[in-house]
C-alpha positions in Angstrom: 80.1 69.1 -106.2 79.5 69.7 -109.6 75.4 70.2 -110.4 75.3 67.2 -112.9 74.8 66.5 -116.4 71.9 66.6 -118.9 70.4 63.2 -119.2 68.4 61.7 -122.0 65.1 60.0 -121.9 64.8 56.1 -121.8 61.9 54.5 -123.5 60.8 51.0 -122.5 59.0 49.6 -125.8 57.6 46.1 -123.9 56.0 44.1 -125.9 55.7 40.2 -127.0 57.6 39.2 -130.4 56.0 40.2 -133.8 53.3 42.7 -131.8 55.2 45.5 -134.1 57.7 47.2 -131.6 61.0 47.0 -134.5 57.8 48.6 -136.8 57.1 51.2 -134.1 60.9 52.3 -133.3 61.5 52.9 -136.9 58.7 54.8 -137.6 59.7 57.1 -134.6 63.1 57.5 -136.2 61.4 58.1 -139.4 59.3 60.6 -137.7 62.1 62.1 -135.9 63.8 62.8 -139.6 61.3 64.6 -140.8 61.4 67.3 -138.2 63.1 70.9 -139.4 66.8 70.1 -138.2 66.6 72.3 -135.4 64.3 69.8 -133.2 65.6 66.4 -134.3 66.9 64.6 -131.5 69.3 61.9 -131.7 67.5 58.7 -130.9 69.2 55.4 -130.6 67.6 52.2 -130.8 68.9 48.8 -129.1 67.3 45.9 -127.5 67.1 42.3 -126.8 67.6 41.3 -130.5 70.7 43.8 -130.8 72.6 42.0 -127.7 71.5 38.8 -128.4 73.8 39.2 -131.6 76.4 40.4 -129.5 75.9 37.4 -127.0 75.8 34.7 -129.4 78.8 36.6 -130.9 80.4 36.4 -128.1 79.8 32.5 -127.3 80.4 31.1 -130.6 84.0 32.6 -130.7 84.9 32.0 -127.2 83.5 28.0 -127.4 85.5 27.9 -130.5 88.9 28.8 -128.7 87.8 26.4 -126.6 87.5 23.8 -129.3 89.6 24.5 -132.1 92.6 23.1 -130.7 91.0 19.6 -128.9 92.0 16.4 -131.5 88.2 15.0 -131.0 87.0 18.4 -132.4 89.7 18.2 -135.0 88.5 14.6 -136.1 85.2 15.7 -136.3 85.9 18.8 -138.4 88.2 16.2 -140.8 85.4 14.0 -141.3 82.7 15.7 -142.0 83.7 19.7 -143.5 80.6 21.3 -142.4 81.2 21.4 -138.8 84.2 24.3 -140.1 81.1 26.3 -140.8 81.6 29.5 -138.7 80.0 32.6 -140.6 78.5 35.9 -139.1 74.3 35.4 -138.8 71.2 37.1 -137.5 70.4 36.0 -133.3 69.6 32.7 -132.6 70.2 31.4 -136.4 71.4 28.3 -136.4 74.7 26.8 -137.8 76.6 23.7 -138.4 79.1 23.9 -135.5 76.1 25.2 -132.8 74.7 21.1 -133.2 78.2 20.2 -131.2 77.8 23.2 -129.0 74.8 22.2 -127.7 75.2 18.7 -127.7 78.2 19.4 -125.4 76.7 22.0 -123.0 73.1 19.3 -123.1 75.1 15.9 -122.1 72.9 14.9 -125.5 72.5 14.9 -129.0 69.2 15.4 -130.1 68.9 15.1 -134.2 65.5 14.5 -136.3 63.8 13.3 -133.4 66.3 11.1 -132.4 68.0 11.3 -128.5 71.7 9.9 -127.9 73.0 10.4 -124.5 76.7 11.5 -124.7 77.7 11.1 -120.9 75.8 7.5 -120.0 78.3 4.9 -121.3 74.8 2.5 -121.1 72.6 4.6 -122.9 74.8 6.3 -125.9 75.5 2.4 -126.9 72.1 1.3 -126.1 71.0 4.3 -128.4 73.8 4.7 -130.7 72.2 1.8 -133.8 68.7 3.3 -133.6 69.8 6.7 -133.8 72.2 6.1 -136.7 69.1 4.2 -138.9 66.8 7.1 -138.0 69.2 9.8 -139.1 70.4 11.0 -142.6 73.9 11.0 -141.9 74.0 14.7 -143.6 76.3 15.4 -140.2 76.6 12.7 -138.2 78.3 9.1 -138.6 79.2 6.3 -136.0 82.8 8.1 -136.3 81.8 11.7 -135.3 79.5 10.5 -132.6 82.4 8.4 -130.8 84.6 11.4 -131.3 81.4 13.6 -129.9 81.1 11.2 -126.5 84.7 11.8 -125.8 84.2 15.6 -126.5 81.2 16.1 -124.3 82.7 13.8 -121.0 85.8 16.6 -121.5 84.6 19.9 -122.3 80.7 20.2 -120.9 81.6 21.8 -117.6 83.8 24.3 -119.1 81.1 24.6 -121.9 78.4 25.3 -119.1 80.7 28.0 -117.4 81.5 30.1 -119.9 77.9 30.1 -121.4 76.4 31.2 -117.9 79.0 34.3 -117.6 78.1 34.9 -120.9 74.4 35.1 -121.1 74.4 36.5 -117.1 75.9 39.4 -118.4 73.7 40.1 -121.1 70.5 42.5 -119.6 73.6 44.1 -117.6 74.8 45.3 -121.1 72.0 46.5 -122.4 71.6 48.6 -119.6 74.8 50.2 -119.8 74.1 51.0 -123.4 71.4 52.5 -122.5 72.7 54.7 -119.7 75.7 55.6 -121.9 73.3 56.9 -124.2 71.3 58.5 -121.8 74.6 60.3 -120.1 75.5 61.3 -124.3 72.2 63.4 -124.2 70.3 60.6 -127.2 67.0 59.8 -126.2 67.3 55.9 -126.9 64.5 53.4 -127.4 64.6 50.0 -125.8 63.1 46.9 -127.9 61.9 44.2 -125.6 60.1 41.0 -124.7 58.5 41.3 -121.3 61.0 39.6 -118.4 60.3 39.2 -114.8 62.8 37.5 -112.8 62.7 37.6 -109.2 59.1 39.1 -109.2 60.9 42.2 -110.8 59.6 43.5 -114.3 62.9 44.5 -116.4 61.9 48.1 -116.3 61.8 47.8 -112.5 65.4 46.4 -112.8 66.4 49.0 -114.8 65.2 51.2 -112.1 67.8 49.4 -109.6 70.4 49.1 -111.8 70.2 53.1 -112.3 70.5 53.4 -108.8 73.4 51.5 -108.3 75.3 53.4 -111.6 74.1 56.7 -109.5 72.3 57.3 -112.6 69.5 59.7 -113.0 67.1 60.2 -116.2 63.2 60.3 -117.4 62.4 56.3 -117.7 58.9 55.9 -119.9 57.4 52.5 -119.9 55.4 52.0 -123.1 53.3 48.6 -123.6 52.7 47.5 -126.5 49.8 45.2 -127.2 48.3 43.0 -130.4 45.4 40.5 -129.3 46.5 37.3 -129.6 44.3 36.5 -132.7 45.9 39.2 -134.2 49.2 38.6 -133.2 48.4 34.9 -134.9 48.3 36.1 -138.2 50.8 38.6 -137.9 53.3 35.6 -137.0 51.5 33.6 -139.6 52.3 36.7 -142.5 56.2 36.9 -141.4 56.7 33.7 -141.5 55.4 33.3 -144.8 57.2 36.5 -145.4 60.6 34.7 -144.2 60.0 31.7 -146.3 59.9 33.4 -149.5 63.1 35.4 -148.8 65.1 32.4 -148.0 65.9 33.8 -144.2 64.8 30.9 -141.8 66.1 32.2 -139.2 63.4 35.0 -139.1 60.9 33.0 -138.5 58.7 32.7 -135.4 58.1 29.0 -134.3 56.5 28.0 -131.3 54.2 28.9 -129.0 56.8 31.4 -127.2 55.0 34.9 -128.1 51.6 33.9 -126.6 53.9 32.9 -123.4 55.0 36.3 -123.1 52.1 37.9 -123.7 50.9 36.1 -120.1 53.7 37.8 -118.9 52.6 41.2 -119.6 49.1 41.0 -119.5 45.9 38.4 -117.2 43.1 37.7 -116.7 41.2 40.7 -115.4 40.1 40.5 -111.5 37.5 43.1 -111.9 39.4 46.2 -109.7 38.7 49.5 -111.0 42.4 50.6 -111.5 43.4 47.6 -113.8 43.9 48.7 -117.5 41.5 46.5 -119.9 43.2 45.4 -122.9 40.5 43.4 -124.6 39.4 39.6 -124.6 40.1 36.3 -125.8 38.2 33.3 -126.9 38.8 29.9 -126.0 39.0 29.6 -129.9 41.1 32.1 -130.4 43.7 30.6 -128.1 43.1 27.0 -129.0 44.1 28.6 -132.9 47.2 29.8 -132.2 48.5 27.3 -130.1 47.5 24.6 -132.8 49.0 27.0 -135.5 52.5 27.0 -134.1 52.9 24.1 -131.5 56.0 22.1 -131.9 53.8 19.0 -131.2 52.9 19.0 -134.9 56.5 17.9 -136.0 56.2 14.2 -135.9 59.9 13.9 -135.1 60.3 15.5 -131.8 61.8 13.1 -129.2 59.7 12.1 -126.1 61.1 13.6 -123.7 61.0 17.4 -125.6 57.0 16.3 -126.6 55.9 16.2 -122.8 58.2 19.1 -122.1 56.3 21.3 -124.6 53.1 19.8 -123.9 53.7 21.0 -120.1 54.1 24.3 -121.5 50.8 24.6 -123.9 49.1 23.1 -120.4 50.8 25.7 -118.2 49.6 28.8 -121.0 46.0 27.6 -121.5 46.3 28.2 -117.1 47.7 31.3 -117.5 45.1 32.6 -119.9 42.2 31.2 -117.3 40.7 28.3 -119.5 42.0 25.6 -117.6 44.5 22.5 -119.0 44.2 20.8 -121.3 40.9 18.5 -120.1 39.2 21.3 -119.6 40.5 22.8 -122.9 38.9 20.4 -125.2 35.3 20.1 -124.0 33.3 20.4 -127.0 30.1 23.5 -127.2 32.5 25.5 -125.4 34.5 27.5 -127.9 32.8 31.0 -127.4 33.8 31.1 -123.3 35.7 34.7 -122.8 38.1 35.7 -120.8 38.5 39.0 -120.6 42.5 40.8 -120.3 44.3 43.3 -118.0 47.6 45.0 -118.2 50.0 43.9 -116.0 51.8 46.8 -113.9 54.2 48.8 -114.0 53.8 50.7 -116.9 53.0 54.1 -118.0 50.9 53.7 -120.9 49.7 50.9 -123.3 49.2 51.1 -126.7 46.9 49.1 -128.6 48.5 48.1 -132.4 46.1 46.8 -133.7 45.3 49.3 -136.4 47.7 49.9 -139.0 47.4 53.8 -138.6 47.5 53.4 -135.1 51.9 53.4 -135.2 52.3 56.4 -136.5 50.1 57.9 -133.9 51.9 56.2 -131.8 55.2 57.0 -133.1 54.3 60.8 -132.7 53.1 60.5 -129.0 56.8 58.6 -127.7 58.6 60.8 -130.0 57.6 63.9 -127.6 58.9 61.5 -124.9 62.5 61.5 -126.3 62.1 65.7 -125.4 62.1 64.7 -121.6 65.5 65.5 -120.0 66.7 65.1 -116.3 70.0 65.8 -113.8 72.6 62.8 -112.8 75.1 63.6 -110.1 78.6 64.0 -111.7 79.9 63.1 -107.9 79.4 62.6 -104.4 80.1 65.0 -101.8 82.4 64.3 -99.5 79.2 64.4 -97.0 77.6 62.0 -98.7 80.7 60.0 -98.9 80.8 60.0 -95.3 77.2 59.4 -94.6 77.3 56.2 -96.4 80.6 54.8 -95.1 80.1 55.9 -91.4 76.7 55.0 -89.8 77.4 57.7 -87.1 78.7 60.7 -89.0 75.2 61.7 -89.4 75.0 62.2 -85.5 78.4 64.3 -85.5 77.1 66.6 -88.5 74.6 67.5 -85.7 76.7 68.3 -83.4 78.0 71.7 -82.9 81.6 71.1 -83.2 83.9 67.9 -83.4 86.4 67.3 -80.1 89.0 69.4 -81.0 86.5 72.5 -80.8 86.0 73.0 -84.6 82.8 72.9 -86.4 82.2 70.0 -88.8 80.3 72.7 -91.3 83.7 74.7 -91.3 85.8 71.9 -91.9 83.6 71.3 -95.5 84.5 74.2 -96.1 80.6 75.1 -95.8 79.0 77.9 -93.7 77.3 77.4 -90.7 73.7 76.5 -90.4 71.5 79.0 -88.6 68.3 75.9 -87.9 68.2 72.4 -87.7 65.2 72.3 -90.1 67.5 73.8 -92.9 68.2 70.6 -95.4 71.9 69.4 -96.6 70.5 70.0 -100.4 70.0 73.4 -98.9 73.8 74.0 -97.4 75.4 72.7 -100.8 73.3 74.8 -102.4 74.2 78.1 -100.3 78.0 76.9 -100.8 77.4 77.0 -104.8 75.4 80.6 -105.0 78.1 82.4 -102.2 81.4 80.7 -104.0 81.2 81.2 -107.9 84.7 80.0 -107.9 83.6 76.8 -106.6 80.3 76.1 -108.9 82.4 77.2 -111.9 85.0 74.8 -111.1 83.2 72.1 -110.6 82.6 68.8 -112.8 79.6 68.6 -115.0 
């Protein structure tokens, strides 16, 4: 068995949206640059952004086959021109054609506040009059939405399928990206929200995943944090910063960035090992969620306004102050709660001075130095071991039935003690049989 190859360093950079992680990864690589050429390392950057691209990529062309060719689709795209709008974007920007994505893969068409039920027969003519008088029309006329009903009853299911193999696939890619760099010898630096699915953190998945792949390198888990009044005006200044540059699509709108921050860090329980981060006011939190709910557009349908009021309810929980009776009783603005870091992690880093990235920077850039063995492949012993529940008993054994030792026939010498390891007999087959070790893979 060859001894392995030289495996990179992965860094975790976990953090909610807008905390500063994009800021942080390029002022490593800037960092990195500036070293004499002799101790740059080749650091690679991807994360949930960069295969979110990829994903929605991937979707619009594949829903598009699906489309392109269906005469309702067709109608649609003859009567109104801008549903042939198809052009490369940023993740998650929005575009003409993703309306009639959506409405298809929903069963509805929700427009300006407006709800039209595509697969009820009942409902969409019920709805159909109101919605048209309480639309603009920009997209959408008693045509196209006829043409739509027919399109949704045919296509959703297939819509639905190959959106979930899609978007199932994506953390799987961004791990092999990573490993693939990792097995290339770049350090590479992971941007990302915090996940847990299945009670499993996404750098604990990674973990798994490496194990499965057979996969072995130096995994650093770096937290990020930004209070959440900080945060606040951070999303408040790039979405300013977004308006004026004409890019939408970079904004930040919602109260999604304060959910993920309950994902990474809680209310502290007081045990001595937990991590303090800082604390929050009930002010502070009643600010950020009146700053960015999507209760404040007056034409959100009913049924998305009690969805998203469930989910300011649920995050005022999360933080500890209670829903949202509790949330509004007057005099008691100043009531703390004070934060903790939510395992696993190796270190956190607090953002919230400017200065404090490139200190930062300077600390994860030494990470990127870290280097570790992979297996190039399995011995046949091991091959055995894990295929045949008893070959671990006949290994023991002195020699097989037909009177030969199973060390011999590996091609292995002969133990002299049971205590001596198997790491220890492919290792005494390597240093005895230069031949061998030379020619092995790796």
């Amino acid at each position: 068995m060859g001894k392995g190859v030289e495996t990179a360093s992965i860094v975790f950079l976990l953090g909610t949206s807008t905390a500063g992680k994009s800021t942080l990864a390029r002022e490593i690589l800037a960092q990195n640059e500036n070293l004499p050429a002799d101790q740059r390392l080749d650091w690679q950057v991807s994360g949930h952004d960069q295969i979110g691209e990829i994903v929605c990529n991937e979707r619009d062309e594949k829903l598009l086959n699906k489309l392109k060719d269906n005469p309702q689709f067709q109608e649609i795209q003859r009567r109104n021109p801008k549903f042939n709008e198809v052009k490369p974007r940023k993740p998650f920007e929005p575009f003409a054609a993703e309306k009639i994505y959506e409405a298809i893969f929903r069963g509805r068409l929700e427009y300006q506040g407006q709800t039209l039920d595509l697969l009820d027969e009942k409902k969409f003519n019920s709805q159909l009059d109101e919605f048209l008088a309480k639309t603009d029309g920009e997209f959408f006329n008693k045509e196209i939405l006829h043409q739509l009903q027919l399109l949704t009853k045919e296509k959703q299911q297939d819509f639905k399928t190959i959106l979930e193999s899609i978007f199932s696939k994506g953390e799987e890619r961004l791990f092999d990206i990573a490993i693939a760099s990792s097995k290339a010898g770049k350090p590479i630096i992971l941007d990302v929200i915090p996940d847990t699915t299945d009670g499993k953190t996404i750098g604990q998945r990674f973990e798994e995943y490496c194990q499965k792949q057979n996969h072995q390198c130096p995994i650093h888990v770096a937290l990020v944090h930004l209070p959440v009044k900080e945060l606040s005006k951070r999303i408040e200044g790039r979405n300013a910063a977004a308006i004026a540059r004409d890019e939408p699509a970079d904004q930040r709108n919602g109260i999604f960035p304060f959910e993920q921050y309950v994902k990474a860090f809680k209310p502290a329980t007081g045990l001595a090992e937990e991590r303090i981060v800082g604390n929050i006011t009930r002010a502070d939190l009643k600010d950020a969620i009146l700053k960015f709910s999507k209760l404040n557009d007056p034409k959100l349908s009913q049924e998305d306004r009690e969805h998203f009021a469930k989910r300011e309810d649920e995050l005022r929980e999360k933080f500890g102050f209670g829903a949202i009776g509790d949330f509004a009783i007057a005099g008691d603005e100043t009531s703390t709660i004070v934060l903790a870091a939510i395992p696993p992690f190796d270190r956190v880093y607090d953002i919230t001075k400017k200065e404090a990235t490139a200190e930062i920077a300077e600390k994860i850039c030494a990470l990127g130095t870290s280097k570790s063995q992979t297996p190039t492949e399995k011995h046949p012993i091991l091959e055995a071991l894990s295929s045949d529940p008893k070959f671990g008993e006949k290994f023991h054994s002195p020699t097989t039935p037909d009177g030969e030792s199973f060390v011999a026939r590996l091609g292995l010498k002969p133990t002299k003690t049971r205590e001596t390891t198997l790491s220890d007999i492919l290792a005494t087959r390597e240093e005895k049989d230069p031949q061998k070790k030379d020619g092995g893979r790796g």
